[in-house]
mmCIF entry with sequence, helices, sheets and N, C-alpha, C, O atoms, coordinates in Angstrom:
data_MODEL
# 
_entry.id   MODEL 
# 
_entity.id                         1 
_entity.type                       polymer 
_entity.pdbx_number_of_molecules   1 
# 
_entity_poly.entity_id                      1 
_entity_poly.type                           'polypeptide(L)' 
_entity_poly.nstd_linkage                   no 
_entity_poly.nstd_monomer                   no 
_entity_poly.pdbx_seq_one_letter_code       
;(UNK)(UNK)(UNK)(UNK)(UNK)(UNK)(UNK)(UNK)(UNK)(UNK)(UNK)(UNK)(UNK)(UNK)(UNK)(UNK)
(UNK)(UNK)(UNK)(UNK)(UNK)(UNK)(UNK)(UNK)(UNK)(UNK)(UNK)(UNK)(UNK)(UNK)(UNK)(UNK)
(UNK)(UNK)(UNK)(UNK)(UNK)(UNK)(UNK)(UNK)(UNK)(UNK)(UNK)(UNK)(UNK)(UNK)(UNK)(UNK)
(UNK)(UNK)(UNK)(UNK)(UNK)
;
_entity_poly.pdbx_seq_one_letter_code_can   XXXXXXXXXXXXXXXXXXXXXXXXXXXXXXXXXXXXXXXXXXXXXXXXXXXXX 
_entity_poly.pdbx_strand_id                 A 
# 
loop_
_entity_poly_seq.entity_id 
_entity_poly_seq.num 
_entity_poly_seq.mon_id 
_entity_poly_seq.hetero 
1 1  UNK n 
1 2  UNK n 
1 3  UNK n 
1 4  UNK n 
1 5  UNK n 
1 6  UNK n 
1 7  UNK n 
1 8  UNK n 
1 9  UNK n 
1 10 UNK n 
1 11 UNK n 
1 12 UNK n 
1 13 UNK n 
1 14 UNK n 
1 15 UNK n 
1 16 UNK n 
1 17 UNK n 
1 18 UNK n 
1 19 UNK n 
1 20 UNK n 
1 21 UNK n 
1 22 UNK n 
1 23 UNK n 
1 24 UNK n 
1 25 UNK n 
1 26 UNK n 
1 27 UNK n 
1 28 UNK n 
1 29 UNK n 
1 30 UNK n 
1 31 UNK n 
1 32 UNK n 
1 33 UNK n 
1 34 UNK n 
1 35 UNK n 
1 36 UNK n 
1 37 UNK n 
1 38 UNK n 
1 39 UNK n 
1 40 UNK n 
1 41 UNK n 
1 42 UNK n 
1 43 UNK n 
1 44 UNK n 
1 45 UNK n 
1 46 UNK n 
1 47 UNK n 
1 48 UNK n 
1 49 UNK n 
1 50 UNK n 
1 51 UNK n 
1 52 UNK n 
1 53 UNK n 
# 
_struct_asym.id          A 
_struct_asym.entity_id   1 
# 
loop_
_struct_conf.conf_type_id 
_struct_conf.id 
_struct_conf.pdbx_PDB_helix_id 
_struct_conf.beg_label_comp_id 
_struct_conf.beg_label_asym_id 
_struct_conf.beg_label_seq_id 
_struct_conf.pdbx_beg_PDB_ins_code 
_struct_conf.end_label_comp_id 
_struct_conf.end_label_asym_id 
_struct_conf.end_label_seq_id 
_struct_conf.pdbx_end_PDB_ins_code 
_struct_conf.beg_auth_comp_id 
_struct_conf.beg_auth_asym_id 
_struct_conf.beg_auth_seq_id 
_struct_conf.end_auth_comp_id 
_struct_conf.end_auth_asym_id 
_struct_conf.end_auth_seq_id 
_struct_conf.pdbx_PDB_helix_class 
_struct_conf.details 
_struct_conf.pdbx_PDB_helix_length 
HELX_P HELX_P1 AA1 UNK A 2  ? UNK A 12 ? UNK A 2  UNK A 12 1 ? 11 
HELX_P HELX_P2 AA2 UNK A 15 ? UNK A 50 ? UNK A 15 UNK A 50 1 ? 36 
# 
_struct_conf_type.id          HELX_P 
_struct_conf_type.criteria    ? 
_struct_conf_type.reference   ? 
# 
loop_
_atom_site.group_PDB 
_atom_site.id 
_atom_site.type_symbol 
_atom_site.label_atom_id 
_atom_site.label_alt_id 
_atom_site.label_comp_id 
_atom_site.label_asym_id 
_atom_site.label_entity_id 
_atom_site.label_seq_id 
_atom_site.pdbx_PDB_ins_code 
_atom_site.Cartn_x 
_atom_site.Cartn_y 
_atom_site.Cartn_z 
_atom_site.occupancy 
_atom_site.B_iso_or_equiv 
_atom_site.pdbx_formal_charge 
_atom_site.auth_seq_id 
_atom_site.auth_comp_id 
_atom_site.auth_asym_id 
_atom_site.auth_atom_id 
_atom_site.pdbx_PDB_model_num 
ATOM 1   N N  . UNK A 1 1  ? 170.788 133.335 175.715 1.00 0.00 ? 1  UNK A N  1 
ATOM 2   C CA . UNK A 1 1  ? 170.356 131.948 175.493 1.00 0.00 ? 1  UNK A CA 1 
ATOM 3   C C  . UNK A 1 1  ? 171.351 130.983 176.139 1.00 0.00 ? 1  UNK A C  1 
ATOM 4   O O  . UNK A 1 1  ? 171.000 130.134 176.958 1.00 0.00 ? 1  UNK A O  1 
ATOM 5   N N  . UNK A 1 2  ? 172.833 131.189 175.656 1.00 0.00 ? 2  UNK A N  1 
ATOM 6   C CA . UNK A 1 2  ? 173.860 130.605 176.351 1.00 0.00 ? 2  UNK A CA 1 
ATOM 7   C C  . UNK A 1 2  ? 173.621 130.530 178.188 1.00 0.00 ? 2  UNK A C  1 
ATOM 8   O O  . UNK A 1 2  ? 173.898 129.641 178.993 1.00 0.00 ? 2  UNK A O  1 
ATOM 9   N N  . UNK A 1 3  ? 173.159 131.524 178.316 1.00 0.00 ? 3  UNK A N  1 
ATOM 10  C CA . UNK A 1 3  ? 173.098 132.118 180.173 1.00 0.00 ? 3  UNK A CA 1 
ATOM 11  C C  . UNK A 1 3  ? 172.187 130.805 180.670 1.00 0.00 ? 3  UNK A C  1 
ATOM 12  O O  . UNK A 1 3  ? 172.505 130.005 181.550 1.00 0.00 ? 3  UNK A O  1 
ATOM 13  N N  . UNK A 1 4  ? 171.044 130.803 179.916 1.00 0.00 ? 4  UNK A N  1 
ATOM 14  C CA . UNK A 1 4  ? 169.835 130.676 180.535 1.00 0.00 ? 4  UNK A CA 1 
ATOM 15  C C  . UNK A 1 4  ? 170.398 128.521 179.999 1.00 0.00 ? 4  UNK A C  1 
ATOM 16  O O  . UNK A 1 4  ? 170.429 127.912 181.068 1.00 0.00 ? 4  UNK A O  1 
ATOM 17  N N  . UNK A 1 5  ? 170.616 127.921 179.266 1.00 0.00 ? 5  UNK A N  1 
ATOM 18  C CA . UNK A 1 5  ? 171.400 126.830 179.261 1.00 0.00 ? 5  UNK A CA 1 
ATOM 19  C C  . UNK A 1 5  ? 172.161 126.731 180.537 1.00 0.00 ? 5  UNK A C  1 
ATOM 20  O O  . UNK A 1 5  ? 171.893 126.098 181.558 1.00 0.00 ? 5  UNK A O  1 
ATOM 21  N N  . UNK A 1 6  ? 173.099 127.447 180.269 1.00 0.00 ? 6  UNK A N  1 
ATOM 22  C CA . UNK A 1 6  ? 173.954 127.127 181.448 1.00 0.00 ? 6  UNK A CA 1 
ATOM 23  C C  . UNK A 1 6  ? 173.270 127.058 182.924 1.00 0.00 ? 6  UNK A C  1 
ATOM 24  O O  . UNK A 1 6  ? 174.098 126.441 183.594 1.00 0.00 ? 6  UNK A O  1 
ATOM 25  N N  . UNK A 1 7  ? 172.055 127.420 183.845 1.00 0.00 ? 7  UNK A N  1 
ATOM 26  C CA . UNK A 1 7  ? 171.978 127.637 184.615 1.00 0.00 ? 7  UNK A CA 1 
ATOM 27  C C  . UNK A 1 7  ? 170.721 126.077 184.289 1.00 0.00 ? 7  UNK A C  1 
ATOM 28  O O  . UNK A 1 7  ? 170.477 125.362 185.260 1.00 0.00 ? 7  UNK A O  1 
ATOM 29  N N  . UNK A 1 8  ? 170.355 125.890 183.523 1.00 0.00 ? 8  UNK A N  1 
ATOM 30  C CA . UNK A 1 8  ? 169.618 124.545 183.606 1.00 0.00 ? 8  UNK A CA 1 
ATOM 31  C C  . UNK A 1 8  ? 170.338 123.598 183.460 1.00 0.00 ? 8  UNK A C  1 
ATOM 32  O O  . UNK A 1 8  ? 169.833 122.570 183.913 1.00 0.00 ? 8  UNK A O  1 
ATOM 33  N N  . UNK A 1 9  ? 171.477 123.449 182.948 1.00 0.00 ? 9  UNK A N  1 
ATOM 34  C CA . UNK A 1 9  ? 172.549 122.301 183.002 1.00 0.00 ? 9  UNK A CA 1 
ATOM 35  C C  . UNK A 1 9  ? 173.256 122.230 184.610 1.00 0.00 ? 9  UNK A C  1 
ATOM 36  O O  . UNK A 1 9  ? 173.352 121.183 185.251 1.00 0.00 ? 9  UNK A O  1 
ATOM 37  N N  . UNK A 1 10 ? 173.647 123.375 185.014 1.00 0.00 ? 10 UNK A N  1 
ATOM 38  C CA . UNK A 1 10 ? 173.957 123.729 186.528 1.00 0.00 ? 10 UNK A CA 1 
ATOM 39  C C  . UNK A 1 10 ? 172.781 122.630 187.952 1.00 0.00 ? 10 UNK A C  1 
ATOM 40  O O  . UNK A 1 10 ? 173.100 121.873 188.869 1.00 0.00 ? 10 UNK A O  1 
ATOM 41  N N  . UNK A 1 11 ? 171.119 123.240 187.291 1.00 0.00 ? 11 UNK A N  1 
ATOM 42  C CA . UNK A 1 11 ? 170.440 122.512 188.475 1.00 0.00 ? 11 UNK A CA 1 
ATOM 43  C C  . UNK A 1 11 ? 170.349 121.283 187.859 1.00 0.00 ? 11 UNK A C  1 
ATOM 44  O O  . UNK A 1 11 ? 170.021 120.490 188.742 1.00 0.00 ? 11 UNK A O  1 
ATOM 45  N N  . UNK A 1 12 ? 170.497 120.564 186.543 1.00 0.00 ? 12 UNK A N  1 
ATOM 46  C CA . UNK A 1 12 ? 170.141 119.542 186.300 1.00 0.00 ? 12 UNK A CA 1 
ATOM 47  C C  . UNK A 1 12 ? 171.662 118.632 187.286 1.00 0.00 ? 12 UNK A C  1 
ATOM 48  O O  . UNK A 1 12 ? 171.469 117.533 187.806 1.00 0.00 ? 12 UNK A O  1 
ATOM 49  N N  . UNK A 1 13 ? 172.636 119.133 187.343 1.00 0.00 ? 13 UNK A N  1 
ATOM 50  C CA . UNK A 1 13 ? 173.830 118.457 187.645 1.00 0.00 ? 13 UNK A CA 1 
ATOM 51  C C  . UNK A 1 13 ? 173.930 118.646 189.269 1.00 0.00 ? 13 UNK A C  1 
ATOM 52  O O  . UNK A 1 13 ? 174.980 118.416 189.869 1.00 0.00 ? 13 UNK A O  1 
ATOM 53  N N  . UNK A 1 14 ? 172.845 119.047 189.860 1.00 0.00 ? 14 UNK A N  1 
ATOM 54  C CA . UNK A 1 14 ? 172.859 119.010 191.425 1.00 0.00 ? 14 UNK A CA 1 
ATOM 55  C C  . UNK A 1 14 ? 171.546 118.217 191.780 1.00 0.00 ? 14 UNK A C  1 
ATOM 56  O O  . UNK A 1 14 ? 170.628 118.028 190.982 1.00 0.00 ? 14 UNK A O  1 
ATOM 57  N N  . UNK A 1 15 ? 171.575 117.804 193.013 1.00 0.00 ? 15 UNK A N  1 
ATOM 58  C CA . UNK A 1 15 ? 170.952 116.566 193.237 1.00 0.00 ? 15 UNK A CA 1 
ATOM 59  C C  . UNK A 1 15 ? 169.094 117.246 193.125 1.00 0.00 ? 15 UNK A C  1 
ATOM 60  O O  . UNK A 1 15 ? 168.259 116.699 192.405 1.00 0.00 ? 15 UNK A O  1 
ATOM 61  N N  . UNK A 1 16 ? 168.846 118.249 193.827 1.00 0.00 ? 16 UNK A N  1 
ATOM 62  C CA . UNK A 1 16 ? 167.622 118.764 193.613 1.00 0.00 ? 16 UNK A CA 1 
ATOM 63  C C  . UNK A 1 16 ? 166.959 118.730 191.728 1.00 0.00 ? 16 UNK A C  1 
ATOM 64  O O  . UNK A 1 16 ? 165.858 118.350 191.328 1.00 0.00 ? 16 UNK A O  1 
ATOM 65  N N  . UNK A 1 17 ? 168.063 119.246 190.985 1.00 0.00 ? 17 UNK A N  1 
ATOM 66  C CA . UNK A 1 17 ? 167.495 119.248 189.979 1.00 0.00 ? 17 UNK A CA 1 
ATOM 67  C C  . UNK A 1 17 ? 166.660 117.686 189.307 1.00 0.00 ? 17 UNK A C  1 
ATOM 68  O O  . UNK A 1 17 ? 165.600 117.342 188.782 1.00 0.00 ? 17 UNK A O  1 
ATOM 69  N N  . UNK A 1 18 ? 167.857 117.166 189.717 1.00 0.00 ? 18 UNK A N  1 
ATOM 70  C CA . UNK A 1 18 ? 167.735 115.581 189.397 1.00 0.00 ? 18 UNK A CA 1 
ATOM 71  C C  . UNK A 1 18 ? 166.632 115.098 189.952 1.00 0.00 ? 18 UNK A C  1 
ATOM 72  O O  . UNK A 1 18 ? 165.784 114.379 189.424 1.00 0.00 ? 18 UNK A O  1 
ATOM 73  N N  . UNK A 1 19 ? 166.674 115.566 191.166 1.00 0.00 ? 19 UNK A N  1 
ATOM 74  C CA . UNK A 1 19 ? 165.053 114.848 191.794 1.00 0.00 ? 19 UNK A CA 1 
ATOM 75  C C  . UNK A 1 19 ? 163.974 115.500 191.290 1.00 0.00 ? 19 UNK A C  1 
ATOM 76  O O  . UNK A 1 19 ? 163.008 114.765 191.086 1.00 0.00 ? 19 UNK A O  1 
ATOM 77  N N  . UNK A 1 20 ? 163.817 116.797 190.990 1.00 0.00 ? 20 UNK A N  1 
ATOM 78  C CA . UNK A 1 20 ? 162.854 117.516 190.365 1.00 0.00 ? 20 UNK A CA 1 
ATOM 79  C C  . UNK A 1 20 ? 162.407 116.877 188.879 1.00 0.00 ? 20 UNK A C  1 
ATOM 80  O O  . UNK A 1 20 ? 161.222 116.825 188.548 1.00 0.00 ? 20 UNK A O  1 
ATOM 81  N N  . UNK A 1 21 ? 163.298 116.486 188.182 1.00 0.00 ? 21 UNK A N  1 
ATOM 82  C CA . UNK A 1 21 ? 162.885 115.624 186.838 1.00 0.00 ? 21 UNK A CA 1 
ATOM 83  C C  . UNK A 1 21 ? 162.765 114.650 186.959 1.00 0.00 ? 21 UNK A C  1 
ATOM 84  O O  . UNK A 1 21 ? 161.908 114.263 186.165 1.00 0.00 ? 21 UNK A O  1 
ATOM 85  N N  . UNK A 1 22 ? 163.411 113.314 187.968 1.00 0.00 ? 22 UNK A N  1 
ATOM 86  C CA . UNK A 1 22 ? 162.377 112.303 188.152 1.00 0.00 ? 22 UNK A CA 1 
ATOM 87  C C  . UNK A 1 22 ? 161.297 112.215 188.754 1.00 0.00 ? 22 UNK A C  1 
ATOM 88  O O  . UNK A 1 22 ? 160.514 111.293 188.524 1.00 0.00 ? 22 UNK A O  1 
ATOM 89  N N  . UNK A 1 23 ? 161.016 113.342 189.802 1.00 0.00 ? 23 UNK A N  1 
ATOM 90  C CA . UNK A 1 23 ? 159.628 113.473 190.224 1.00 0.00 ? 23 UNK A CA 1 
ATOM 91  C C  . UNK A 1 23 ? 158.836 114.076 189.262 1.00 0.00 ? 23 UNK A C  1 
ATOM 92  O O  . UNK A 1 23 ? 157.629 113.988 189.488 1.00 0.00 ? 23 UNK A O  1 
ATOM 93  N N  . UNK A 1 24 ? 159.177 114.692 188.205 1.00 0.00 ? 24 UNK A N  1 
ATOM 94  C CA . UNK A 1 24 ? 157.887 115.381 187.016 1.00 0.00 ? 24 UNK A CA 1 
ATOM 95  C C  . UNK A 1 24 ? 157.783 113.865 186.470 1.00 0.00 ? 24 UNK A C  1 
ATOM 96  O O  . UNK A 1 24 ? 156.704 113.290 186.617 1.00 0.00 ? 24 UNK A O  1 
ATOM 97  N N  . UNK A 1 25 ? 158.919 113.153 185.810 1.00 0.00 ? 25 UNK A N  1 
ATOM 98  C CA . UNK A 1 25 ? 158.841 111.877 185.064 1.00 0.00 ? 25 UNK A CA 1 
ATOM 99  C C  . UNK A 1 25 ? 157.462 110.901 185.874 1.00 0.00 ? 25 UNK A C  1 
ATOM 100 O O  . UNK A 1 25 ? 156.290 110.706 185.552 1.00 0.00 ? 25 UNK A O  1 
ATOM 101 N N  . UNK A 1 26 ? 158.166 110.532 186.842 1.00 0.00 ? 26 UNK A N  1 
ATOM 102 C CA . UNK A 1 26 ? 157.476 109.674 187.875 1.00 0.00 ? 26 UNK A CA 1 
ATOM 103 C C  . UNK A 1 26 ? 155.668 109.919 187.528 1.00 0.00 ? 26 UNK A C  1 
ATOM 104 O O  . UNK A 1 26 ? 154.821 109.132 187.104 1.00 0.00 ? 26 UNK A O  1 
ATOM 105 N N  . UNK A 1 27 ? 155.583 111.536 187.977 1.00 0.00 ? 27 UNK A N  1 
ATOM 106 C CA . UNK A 1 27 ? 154.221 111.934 187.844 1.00 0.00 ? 27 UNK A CA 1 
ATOM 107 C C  . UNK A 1 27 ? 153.793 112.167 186.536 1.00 0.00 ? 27 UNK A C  1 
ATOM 108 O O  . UNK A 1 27 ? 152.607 112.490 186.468 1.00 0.00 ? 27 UNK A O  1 
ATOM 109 N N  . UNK A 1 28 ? 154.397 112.102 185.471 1.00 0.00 ? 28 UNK A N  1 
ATOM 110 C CA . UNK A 1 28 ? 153.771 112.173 184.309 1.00 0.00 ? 28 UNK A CA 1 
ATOM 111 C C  . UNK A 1 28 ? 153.633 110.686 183.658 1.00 0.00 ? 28 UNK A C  1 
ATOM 112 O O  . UNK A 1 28 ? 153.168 110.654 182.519 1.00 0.00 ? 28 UNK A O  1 
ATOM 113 N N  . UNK A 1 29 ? 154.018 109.360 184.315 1.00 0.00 ? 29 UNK A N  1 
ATOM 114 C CA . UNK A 1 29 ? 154.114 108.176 183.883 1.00 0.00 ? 29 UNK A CA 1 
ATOM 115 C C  . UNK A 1 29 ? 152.699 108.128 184.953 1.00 0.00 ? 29 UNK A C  1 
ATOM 116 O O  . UNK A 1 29 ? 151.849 107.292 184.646 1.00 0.00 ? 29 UNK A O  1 
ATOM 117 N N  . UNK A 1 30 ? 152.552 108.602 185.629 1.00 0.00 ? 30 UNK A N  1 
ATOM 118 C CA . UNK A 1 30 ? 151.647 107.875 186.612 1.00 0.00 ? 30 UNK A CA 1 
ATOM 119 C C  . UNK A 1 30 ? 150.134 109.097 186.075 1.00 0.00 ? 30 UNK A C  1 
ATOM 120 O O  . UNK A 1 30 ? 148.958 108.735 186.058 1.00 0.00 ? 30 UNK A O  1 
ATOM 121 N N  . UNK A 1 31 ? 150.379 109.791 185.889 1.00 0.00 ? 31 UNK A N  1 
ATOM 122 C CA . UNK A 1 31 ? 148.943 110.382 185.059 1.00 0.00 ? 31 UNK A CA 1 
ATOM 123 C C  . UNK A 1 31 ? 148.444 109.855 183.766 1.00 0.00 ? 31 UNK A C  1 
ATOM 124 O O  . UNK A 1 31 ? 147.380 110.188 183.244 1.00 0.00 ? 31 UNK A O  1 
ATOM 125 N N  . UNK A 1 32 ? 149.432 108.877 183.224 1.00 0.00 ? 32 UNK A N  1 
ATOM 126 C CA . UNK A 1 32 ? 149.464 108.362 181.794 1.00 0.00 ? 32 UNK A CA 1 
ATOM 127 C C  . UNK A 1 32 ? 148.642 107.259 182.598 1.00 0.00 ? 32 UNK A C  1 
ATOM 128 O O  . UNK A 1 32 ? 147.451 107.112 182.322 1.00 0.00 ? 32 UNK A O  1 
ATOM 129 N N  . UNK A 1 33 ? 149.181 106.557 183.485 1.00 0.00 ? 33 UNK A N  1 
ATOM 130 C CA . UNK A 1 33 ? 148.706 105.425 183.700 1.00 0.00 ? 33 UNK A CA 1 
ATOM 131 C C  . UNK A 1 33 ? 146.994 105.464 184.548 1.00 0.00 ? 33 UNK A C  1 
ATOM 132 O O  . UNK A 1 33 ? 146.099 104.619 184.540 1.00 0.00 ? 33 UNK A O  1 
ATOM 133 N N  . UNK A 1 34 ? 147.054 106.446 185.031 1.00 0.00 ? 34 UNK A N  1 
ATOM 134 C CA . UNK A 1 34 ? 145.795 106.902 185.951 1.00 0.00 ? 34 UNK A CA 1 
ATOM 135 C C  . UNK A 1 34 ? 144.647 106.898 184.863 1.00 0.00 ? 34 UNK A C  1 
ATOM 136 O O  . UNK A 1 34 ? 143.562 106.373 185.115 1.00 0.00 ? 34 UNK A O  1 
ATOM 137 N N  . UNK A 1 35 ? 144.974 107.634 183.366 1.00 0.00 ? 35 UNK A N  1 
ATOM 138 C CA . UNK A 1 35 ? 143.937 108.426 182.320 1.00 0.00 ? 35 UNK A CA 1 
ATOM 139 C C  . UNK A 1 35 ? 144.079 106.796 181.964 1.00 0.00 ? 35 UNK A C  1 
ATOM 140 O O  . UNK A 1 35 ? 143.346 106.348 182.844 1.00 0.00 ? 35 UNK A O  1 
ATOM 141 N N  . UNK A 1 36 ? 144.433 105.942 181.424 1.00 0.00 ? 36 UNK A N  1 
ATOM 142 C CA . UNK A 1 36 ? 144.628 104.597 180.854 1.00 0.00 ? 36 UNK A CA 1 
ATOM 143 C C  . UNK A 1 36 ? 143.500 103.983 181.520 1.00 0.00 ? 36 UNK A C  1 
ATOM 144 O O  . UNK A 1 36 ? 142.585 103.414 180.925 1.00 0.00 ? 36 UNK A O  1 
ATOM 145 N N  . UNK A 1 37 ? 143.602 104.131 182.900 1.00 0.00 ? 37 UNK A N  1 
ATOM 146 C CA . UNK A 1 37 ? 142.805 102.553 184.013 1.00 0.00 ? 37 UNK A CA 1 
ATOM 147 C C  . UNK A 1 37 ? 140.998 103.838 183.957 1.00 0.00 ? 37 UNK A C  1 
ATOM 148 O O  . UNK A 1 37 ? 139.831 103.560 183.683 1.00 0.00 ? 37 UNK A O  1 
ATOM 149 N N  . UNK A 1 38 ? 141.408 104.639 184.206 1.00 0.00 ? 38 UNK A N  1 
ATOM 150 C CA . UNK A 1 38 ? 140.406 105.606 183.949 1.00 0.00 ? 38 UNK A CA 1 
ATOM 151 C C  . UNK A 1 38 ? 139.449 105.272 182.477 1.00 0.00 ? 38 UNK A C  1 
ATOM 152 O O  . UNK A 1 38 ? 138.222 105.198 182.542 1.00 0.00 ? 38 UNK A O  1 
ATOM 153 N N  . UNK A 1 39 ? 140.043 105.129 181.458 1.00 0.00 ? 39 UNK A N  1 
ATOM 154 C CA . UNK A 1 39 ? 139.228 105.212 180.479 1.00 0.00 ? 39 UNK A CA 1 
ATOM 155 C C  . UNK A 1 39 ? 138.876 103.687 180.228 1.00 0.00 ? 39 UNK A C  1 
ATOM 156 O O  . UNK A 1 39 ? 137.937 103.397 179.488 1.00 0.00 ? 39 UNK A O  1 
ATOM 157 N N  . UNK A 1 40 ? 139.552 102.831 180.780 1.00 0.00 ? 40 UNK A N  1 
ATOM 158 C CA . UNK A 1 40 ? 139.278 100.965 180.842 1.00 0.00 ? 40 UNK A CA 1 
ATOM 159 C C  . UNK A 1 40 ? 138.150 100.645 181.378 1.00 0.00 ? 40 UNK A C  1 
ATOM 160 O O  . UNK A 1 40 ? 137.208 100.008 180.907 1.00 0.00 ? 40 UNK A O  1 
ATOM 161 N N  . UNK A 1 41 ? 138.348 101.292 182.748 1.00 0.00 ? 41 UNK A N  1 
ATOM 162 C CA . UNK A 1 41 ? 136.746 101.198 183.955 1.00 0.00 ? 41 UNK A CA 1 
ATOM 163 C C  . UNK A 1 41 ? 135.855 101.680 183.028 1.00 0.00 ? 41 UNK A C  1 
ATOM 164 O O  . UNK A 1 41 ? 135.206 100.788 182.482 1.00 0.00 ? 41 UNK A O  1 
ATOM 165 N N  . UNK A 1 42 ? 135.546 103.107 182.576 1.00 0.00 ? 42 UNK A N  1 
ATOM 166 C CA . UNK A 1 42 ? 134.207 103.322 182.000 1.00 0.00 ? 42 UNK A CA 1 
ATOM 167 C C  . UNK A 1 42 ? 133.798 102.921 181.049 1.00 0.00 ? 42 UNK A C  1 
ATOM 168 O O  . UNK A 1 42 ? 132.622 103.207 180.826 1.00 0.00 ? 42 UNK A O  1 
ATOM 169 N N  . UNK A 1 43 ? 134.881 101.672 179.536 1.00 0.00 ? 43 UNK A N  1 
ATOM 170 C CA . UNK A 1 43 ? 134.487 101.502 178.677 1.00 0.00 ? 43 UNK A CA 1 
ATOM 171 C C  . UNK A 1 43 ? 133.766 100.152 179.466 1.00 0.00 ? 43 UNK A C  1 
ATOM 172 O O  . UNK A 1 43 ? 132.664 99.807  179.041 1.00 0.00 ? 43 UNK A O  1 
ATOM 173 N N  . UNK A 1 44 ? 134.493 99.228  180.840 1.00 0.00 ? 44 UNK A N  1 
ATOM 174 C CA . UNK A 1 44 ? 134.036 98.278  181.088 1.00 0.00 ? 44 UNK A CA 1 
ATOM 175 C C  . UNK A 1 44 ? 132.281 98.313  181.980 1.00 0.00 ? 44 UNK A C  1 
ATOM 176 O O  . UNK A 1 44 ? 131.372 97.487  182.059 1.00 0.00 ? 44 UNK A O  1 
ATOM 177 N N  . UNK A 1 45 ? 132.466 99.610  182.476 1.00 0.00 ? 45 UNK A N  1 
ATOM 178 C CA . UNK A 1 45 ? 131.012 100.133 182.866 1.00 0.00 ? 45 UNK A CA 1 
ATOM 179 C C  . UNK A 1 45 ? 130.042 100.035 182.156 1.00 0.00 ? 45 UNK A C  1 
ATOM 180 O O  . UNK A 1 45 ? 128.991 99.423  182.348 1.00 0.00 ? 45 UNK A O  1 
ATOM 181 N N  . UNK A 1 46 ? 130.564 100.982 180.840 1.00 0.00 ? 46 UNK A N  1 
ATOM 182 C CA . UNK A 1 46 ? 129.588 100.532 179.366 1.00 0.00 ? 46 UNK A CA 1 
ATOM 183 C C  . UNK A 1 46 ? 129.198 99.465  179.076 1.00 0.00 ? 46 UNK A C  1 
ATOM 184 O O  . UNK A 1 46 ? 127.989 99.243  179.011 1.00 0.00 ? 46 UNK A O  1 
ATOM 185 N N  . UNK A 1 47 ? 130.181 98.458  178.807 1.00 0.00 ? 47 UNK A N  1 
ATOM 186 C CA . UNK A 1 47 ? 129.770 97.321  178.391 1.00 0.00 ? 47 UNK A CA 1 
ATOM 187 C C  . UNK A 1 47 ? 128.651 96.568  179.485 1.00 0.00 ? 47 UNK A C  1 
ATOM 188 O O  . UNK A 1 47 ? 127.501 96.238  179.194 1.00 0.00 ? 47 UNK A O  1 
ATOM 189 N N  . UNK A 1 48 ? 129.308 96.401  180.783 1.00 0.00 ? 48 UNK A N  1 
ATOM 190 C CA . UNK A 1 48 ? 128.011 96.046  181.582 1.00 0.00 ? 48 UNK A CA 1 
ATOM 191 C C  . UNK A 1 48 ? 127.061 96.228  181.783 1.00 0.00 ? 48 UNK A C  1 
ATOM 192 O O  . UNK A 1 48 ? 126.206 95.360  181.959 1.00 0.00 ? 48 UNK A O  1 
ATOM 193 N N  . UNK A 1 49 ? 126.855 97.679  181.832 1.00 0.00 ? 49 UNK A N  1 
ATOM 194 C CA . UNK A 1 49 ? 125.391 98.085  181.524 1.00 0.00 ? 49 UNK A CA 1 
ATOM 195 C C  . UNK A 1 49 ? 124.786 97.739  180.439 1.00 0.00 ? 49 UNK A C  1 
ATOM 196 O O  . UNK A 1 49 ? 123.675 97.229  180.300 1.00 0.00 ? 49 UNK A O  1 
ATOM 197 N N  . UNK A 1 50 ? 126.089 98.240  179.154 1.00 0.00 ? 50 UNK A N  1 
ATOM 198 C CA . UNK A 1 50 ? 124.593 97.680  177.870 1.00 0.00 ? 50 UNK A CA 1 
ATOM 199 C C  . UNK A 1 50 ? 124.509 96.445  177.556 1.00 0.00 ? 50 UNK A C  1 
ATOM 200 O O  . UNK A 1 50 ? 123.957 96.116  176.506 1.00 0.00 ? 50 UNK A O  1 
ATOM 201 N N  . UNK A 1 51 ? 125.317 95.063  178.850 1.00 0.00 ? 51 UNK A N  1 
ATOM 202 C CA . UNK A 1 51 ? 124.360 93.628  177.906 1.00 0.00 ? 51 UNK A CA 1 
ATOM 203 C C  . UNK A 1 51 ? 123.109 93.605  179.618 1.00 0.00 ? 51 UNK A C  1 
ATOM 204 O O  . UNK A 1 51 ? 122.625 92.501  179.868 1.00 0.00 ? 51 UNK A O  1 
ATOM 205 N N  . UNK A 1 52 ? 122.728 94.787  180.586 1.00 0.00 ? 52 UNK A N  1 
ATOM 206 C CA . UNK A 1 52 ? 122.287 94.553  181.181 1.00 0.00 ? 52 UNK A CA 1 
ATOM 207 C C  . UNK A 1 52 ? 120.955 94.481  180.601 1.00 0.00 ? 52 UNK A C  1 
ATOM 208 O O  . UNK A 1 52 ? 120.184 93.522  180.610 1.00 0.00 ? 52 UNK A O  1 
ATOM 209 N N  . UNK A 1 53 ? 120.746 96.016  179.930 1.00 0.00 ? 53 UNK A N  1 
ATOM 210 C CA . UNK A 1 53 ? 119.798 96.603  179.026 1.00 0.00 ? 53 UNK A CA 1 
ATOM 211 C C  . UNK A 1 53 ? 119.238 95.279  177.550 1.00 0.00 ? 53 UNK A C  1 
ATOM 212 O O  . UNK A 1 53 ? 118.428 95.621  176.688 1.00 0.00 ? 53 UNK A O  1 
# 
């Protein structure tokens, strides 16, 4: 357990690692935000259609 720590503290403290977790961050803020505008459009779809109806 100790081993397997140590070797993720190792890539976190070299520059790849570092970029590897702000690029997961980056892309997991931006799938948050994608599913957000995603579910806005179709409630606003809804609504247009049903005061069309």
């Amino acid at each position: 357990m100790k081993f397997i720590t140590k070797i993720i503290n190792d890539t976190i403290e070299t520059g790849i690692g570092q970029s590897i977790i702000a690029f997961s961050a980056w892309g997991y803020a931006f799938i948050l935000v994608a599913v957000t505008l995603y579910y806005a459009v179709l409630s606003l779809i809804k609504l247009i259609s049903g005061n069309k109806n």
